[in-house]
C-alpha positions as CSV (number, residue, x, y, z in Angstrom):
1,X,11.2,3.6,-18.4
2,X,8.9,6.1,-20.7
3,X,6.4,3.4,-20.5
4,X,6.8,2.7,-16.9
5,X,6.4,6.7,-15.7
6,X,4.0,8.2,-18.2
7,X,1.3,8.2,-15.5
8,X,2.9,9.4,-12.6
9,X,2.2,13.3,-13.1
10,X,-1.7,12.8,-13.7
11,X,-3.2,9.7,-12.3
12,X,-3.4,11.1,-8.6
13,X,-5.8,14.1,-10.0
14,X,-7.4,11.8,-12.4
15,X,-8.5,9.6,-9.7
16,X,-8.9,12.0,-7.2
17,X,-11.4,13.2,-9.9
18,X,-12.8,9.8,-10.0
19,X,-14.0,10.2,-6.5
20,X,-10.8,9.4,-4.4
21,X,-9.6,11.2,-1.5
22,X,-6.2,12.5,-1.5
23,X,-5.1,10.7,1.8
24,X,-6.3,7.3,-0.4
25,X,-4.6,8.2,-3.6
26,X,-1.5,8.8,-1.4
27,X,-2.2,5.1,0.3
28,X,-2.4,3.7,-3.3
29,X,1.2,5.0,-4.3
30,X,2.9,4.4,-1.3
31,X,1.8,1.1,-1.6
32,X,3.0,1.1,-5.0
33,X,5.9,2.4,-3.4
34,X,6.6,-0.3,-0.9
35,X,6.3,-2.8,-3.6
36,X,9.3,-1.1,-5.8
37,X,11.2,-0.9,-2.7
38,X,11.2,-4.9,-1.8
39,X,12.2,-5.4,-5.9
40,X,14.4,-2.8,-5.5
41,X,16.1,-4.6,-2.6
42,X,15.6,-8.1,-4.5
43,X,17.4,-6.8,-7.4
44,X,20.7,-6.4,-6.4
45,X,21.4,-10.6,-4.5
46,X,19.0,-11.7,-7.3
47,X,21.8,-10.8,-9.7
48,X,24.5,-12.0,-8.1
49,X,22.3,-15.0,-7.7
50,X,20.8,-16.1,-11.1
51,X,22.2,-12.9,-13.5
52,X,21.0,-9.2,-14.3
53,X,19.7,-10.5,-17.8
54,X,17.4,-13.3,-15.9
55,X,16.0,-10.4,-13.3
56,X,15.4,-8.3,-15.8
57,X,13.4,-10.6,-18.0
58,X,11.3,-11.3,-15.0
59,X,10.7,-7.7,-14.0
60,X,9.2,-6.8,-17.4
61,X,7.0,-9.7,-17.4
62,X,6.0,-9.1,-13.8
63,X,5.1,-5.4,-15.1
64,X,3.1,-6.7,-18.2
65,X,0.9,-8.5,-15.8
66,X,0.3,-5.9,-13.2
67,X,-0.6,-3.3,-15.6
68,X,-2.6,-5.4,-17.9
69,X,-4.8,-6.4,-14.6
70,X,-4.6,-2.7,-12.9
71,X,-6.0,-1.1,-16.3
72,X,-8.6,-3.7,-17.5
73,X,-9.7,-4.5,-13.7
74,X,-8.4,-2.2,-11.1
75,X,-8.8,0.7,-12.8
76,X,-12.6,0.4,-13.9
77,X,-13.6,-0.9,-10.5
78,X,-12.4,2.4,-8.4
79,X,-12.2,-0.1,-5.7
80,X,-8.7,0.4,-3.5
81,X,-9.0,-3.7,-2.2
82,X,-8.7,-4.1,-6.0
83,X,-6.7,-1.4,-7.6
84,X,-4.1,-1.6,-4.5
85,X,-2.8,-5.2,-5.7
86,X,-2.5,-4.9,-9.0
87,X,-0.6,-0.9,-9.2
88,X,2.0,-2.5,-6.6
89,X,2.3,-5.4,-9.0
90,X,3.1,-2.9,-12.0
91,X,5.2,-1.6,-9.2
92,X,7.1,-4.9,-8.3
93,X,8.4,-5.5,-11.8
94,X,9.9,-1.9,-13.2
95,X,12.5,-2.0,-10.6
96,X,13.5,-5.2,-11.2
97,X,14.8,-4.5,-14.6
98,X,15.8,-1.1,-13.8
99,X,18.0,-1.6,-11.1
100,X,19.7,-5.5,-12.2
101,X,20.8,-3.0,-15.1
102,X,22.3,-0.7,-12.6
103,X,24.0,-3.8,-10.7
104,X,25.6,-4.9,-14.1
105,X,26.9,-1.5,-14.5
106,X,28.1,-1.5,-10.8
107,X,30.3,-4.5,-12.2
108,X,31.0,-3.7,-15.8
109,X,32.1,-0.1,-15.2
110,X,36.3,0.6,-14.3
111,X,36.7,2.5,-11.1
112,X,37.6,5.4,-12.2
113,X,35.1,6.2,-14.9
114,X,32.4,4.6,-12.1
115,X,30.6,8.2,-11.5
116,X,30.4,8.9,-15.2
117,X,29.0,5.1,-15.6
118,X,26.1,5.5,-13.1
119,X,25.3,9.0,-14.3
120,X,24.4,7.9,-17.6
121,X,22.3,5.2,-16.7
122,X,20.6,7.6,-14.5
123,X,20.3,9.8,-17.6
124,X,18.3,7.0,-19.0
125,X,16.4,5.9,-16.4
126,X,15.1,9.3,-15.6
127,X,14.8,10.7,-19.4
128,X,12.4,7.8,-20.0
129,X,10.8,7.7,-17.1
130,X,10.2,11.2,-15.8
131,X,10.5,13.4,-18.8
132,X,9.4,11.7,-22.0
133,X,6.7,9.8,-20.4
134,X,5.3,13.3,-18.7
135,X,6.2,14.9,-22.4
136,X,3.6,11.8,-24.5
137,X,1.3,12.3,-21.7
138,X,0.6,16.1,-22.1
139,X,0.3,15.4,-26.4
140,X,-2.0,11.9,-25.9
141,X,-4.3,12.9,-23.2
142,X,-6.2,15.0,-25.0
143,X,-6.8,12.5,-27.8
144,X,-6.1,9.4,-26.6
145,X,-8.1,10.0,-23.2
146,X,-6.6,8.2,-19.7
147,X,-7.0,4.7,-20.1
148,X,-5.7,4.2,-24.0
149,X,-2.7,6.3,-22.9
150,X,-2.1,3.7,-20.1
151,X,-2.6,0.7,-22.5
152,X,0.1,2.5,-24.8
153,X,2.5,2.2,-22.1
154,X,3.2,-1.2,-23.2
155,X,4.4,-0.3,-26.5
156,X,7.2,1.3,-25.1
157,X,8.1,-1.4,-22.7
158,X,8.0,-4.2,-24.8
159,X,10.5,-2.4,-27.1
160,X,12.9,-1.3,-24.6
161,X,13.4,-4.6,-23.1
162,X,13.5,-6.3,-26.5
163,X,16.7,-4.0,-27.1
164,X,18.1,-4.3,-23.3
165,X,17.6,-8.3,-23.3
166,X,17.2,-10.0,-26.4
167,X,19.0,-7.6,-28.8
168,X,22.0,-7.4,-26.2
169,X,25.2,-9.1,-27.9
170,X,26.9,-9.6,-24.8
171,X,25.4,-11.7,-22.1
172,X,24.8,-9.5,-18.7
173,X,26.6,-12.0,-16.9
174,X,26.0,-13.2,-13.0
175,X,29.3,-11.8,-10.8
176,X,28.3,-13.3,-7.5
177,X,30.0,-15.9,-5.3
178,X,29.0,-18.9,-7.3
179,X,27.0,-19.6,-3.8
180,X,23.5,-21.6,-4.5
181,X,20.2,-19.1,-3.4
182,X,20.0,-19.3,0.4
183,X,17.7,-17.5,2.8
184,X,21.1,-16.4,4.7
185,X,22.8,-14.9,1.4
186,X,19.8,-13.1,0.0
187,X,19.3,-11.6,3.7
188,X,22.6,-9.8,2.9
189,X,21.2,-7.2,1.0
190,X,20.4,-6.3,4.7
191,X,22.6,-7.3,7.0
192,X,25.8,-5.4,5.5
193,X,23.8,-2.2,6.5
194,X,24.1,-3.1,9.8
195,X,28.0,-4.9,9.4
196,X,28.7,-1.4,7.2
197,X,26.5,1.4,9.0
198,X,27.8,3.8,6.0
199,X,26.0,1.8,3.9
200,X,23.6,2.1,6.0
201,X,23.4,5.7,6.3
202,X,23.7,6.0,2.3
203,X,20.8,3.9,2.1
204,X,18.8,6.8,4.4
205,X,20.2,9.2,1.9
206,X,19.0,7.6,-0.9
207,X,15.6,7.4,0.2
208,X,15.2,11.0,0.8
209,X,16.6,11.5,-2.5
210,X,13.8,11.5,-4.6
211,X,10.7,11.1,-2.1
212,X,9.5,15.4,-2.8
213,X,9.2,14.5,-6.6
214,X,7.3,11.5,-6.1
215,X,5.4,13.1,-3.2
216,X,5.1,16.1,-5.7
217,X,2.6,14.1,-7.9
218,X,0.1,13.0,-5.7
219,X,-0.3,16.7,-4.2
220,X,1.2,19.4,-6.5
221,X,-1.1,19.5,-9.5
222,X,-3.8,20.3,-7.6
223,X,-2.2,22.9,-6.0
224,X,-0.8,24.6,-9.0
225,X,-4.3,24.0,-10.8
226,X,-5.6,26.0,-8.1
227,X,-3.4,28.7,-8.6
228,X,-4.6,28.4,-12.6
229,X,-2.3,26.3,-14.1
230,X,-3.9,23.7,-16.3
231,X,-3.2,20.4,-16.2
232,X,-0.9,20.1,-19.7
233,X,1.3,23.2,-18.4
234,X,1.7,21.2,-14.9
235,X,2.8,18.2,-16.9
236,X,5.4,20.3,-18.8
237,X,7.1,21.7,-15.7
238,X,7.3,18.3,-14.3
239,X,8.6,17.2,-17.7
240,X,11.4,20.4,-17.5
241,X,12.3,19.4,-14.1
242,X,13.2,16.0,-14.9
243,X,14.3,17.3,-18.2
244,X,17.0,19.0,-16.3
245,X,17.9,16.8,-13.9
246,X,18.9,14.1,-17.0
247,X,21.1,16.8,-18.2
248,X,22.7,17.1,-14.6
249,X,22.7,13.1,-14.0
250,X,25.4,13.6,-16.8
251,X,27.1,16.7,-15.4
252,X,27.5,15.7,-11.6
253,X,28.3,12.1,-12.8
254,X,31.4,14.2,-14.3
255,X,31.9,16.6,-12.0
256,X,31.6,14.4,-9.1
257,X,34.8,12.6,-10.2
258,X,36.6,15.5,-10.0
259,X,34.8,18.1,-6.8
260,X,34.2,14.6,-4.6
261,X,31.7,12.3,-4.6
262,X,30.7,13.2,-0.9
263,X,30.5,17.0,-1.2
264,X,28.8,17.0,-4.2
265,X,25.8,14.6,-2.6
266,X,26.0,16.9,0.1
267,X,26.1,20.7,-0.7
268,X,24.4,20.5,-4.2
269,X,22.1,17.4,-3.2
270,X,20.6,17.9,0.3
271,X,21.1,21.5,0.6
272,X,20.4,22.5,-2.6
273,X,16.9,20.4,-2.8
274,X,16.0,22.0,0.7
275,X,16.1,25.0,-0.4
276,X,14.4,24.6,-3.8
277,X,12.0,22.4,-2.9
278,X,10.7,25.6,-0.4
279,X,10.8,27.6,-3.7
280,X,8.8,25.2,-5.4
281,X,6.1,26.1,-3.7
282,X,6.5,29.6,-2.7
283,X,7.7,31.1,-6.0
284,X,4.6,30.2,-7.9
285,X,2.4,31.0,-4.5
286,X,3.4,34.8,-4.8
287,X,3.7,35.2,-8.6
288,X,0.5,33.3,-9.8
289,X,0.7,31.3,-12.8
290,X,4.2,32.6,-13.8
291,X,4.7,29.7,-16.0
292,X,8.4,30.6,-17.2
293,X,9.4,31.4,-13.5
294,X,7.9,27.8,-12.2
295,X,10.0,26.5,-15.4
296,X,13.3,27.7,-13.8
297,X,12.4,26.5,-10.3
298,X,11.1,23.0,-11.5
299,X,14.4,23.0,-13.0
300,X,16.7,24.4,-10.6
301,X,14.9,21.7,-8.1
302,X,15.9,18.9,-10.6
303,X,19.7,19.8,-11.0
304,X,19.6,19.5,-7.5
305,X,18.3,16.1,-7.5
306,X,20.8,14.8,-10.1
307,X,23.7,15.6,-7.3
308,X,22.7,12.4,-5.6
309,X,24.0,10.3,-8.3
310,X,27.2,9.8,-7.2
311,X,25.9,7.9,-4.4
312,X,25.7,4.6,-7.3
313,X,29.6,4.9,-7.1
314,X,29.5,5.8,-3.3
315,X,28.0,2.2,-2.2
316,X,29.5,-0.2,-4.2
317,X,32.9,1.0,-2.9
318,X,32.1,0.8,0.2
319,X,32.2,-2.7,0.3
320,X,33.9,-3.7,-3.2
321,X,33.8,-7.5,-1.9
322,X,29.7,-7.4,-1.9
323,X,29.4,-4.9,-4.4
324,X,25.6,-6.7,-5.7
325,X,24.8,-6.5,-1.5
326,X,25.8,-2.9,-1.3
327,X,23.7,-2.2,-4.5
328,X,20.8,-3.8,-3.1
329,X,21.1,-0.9,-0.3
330,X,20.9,1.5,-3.0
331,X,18.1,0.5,-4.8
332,X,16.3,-0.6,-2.1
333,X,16.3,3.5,-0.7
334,X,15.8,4.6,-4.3
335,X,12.5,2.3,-4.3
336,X,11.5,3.0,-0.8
337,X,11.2,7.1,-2.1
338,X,8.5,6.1,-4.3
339,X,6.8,4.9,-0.9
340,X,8.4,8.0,1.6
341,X,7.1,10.6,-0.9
342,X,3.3,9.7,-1.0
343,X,3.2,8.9,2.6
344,X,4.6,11.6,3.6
345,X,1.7,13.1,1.9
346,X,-0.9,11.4,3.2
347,X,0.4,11.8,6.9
348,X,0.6,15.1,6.9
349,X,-1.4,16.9,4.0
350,X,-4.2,16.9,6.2
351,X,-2.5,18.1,9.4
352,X,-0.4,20.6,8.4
353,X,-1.9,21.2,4.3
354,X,0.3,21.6,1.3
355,X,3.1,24.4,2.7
356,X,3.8,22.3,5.4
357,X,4.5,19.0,3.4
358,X,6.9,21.4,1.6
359,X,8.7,21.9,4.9
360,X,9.1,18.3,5.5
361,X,10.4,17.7,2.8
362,X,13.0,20.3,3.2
363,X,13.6,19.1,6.3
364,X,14.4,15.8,5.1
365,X,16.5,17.0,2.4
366,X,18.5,18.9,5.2
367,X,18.5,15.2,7.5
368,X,20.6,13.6,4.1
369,X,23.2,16.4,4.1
370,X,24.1,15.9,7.8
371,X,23.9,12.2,7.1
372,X,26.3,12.5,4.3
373,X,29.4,14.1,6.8
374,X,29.5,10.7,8.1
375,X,30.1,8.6,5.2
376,X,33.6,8.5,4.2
377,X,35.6,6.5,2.0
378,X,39.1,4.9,2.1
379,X,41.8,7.6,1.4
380,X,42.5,6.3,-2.3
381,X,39.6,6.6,-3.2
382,X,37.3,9.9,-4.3
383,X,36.1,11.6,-1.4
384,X,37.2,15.3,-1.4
385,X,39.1,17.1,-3.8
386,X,41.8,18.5,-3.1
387,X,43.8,15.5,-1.3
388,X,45.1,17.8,1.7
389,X,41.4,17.8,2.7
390,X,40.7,13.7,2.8
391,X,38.9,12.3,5.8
C-alpha cells in the first residue's frame, strides 16, 4: 500500500503545475476513483469465486501495468484521453488485492475478536498507503524529482505482494458456495443491498467515510500553500493525519468491541469528522501557517476517520450467510470515496470555492451519522453497550 499511495498528496499540484485545471485534475481522480470502486465491488464475489490469493495476484499485476503505462506514456503526454485510462488502470488493480485480503479476514477472523481483526488490517492498509508513502514522498522529492519517485513505487509493491502471496504458508483459501462464476451470483454483490437495505445504508456510510481525505488532495495543498505552507510541510500533516488515524484503526477496532460498533461509527465517525473537517480548514485560515496547530487538527480529523472501522465487522454480520456479498458492499463504498471526494471537488470548487467544499463535506459526514441510527444488528450481537440499551 506505501507503493500504491505515495502520490496521492502531490500529484494534483504537480499537475495542476503542469498546466492542468483543478476541475480536470479532479475529473482524472474521480475517474481513478470509479475504477477502484468497480474492483472494489469485484473483490469481494471474486473471492468467493476463484480465492483471495488468485484476486490478489491479479490486482498487483493489473497495477504493474497501469502504472508502468501511466508513468512512461500518460504521464509525459499531459494529455487526459491518455492519462485518464491508464491512472484508473493503476486504479483497478490496488483494490483488488487490498480488499480480497480484507474478505479473507472477514472469514478467517472469530466473531468476537472480528473488530480487533479489521482494525488491524486497516492499520496496515492505511500505514502504507497514507502515511509512509506521504512520509518517502516529502524525503525523495527533492532528490529523486516526480517521475523517479513514481517509478520507485514499484519497489515497494512487488515486495509486499511477494510476502502477502507467495511467501504466505497458508493458502488464502476460497469460502464461497462452491457455485461455478455466473452473471446472476456475481450480481449479488448488488442485489443484497437492496434484499438487506442495512447493507445498503452501510454501503452509503462507507462512501462518505473517507471521500474529504481523498477530496483533500486534489484541493488542500494549494490552499495551505497559499496560506505559506510549503509543499514538504503539507505532505507531513497529511502524513500525521493518517499517522493517527493508524494508531486509532487499532484503538476503535478495540474499543468498538466493548462501547458498540454502531455508536462508535456514529458519534466519533460522522460527527466527529463534521466537525473537524470544518476545523481543517478554518484553524489554519485564522492562525496562518501554524504548523503545530494544523498538526493536531490533521490529526484530530484522522482519529475521527479511524471510528468508521467497525463498519468491516458491521456488514459481514449482517448477512453472515453471504458474508463475501456483504463485503463486496463494503469495499465497493470504500472505493467509490476515492471517486465521491474528487468530484465533489470538481462540482463544486468552482461554485462555491474551497470553504464551501469544506461544508459539504461536513454535511456529508453529518448525512452518515443519521444513516447509522438505522442500522441495527440482531440482539446477540454488538450493537450498544450496555445490554439494557439494545435496539
Amino acid at each position: 500500500m506505501m507503493g500504491e499511495g505515495l502520490e496521492q498528496g502531490w500529484l494534483s499540484p504537480f499537475l495542476i503545475s503542469g498546466g492542468l485545471s483543478i476541475q480536470q485534475s479532479a475529473l482524472l481522480f474521480s475517474v481513478y476513483g470509479i475504477a477502484a470502486a468497480l474492483a472494489a465491488w469485484l473483490s469481494g464475489v471474486l473471492s468467493e469465486m476463484f480465492g483471495a490469493q488468485r484476486v490478489m495476484t491479479a490486482g498487483v499485476v493489473i497495477f504493474i501495468i497501469g502504472s508502468v503505462f501511466f508513468i512512461s506514456v500518460g504521464l509525459p503526454s499531459h494529455n487526459l484521453f491518455v492519462m485518464i485510462p491508464t491512472y484508473a488502470l493503476r486504479g483497478f488493480g490496488y483494490p483488488l488485492f487490498a480488499y480480497s485480503f480484507l474478505v479473507w479476514v472477514a472469514y478467517e477472523a472469530p466473531t468476537e475478536k472480528l473488530g480487533s481483526a479489521v482494525g488491524i488490517f486497516w492499520f496496515c492498509y492505511s500505514g502504507g498507503l497514507n502515511v509512509l508513502g506521504a512520509l518517502y514522498s516529502s524525503i525523495a522529492l527533492p532528490y529523486l524529482g516526480e517521475m523517479a519517485t513514481l517509478w520507485s513505487a514499484l519497489v515497494f509493491v512487488v515486495v509486499g505482494a511477494t510476502i502477502a502471496i507467495f511467501l504466505n504458508r497458508e493458502k488464502v483459501a476460497k469460502k464461497g458456495t462452491g457455485e461455478r462464476p455466473t452473471m446472476a451470483y456475481l450480481l449479488k454483490g448488488i442485489t443484497i443491498a437492496f434484499e438487506k437495505p442495512k447493507i445498503g445504508m452501510g454501503g452509503i456510510v462507507r462512501t462518505i467515510n473517507t471521500s474529504a481525505a481523498y477530496g483533500f488532495t486534489v484541493f488542500m495543498p494549494l490552499f495551505f500553500m497559499e496560506i505559506g505552507f510549503t509543499r514538504g510541510e503539507w505532505l507531513q500533516i497529511y502524513a500525521c493525519l493518517w499517522s493517527v488515524n493508524i494508531i486509532f484503526n487499532l484503538l476503535f477496532g478495540v474499543i468498538s468491541d466493548r462501547l458498540g460498533w454502531r455508536n462508535t461509527v456514529m458519534w466519533f465517525g460522522g460527527m466527529g469528522c463534521a466537525t473537524f473537517t470544518v476545523l481543517f480548514y478554518y484553524v489554519p485560515l485564522w492562525s496562518g501557517a501554524n504548523f503545530l496547530l494544523t498538526m493536531l487538527i490533521a490529526g484530530c480529523f484522522g482519529a475521527c476517520l479511524a471510528a468508521y472501522v467497525p463498519l468491516s465487522a458491521i456488514m459481514p454480520t449482517l448477512a453472515p450467510e453471504n458474508k463475501g456479498a456483504a463485503m463486496s458492499i463494503l469495499n465497493l463504498g470504500a472505493g467509490l470515496s476515492t471517486f465521491l471526494g474528487p468530484a465533489v471537488v470538481g462540482i463544486f470548487i468552482g461554485s462555491l470555492g474551497t470553504v464551501g467544499v469544506i461544508w459539504v463535506f461536513a454535511g456529508l459526514y453529518v448525512f452518515s451519522a443519521f444513516l447509522m441510527k438505522f442500522v441495527t444488528l440482531p440482539k446477540n450481537q454488538n450493537l450498544v453497550v450496555p445490554a439494557s440499551t439494545v435496539d
